[in-house]
Residue, then its C-alpha position, 0 to 999 in steps of 0.5 A: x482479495x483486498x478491497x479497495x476500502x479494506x486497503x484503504x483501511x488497513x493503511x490508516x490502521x498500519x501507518x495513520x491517516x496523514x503518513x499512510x495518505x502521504x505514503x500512498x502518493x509519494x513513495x515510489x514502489x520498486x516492486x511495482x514498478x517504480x509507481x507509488x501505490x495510489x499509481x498501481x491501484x489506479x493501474x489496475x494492481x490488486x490492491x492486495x498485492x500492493x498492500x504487501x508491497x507497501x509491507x514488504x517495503x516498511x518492514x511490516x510484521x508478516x501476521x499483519x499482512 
């Protein structure tokens, strides 16, 4: 399971602090539903399915999943 914090983190570490901040707010996540990954974690998704949606999405290498 990811944390939240881990989440948060991971993200800053993958795409940076502002683009990863922008990302979680603006971009829409077929996979989830068409909800940004701020909405899904609001939701109730598990961060660390939502992580893999925002991977899956920009073509992040699997070993940093």
């Amino acid at each position: 399971m990811v944390r939240l914090t881990d989440f948060h983190d991971r993200v800053a570490e993958q795409f940076g602090t502002v683009t990863g901040d922008s990302m979680l707010v603006d971009h829409l996540l077929l996979s989830l539903g068409n909800r940004t990954a701020a909405q899904a974690i609001e939701d109730g998704e598990d961060p660390k399915d939502v992580w893999r949606a925002l991977c899956v999405e920009f073509d992040v290498p699997r070993s940093r999943w």
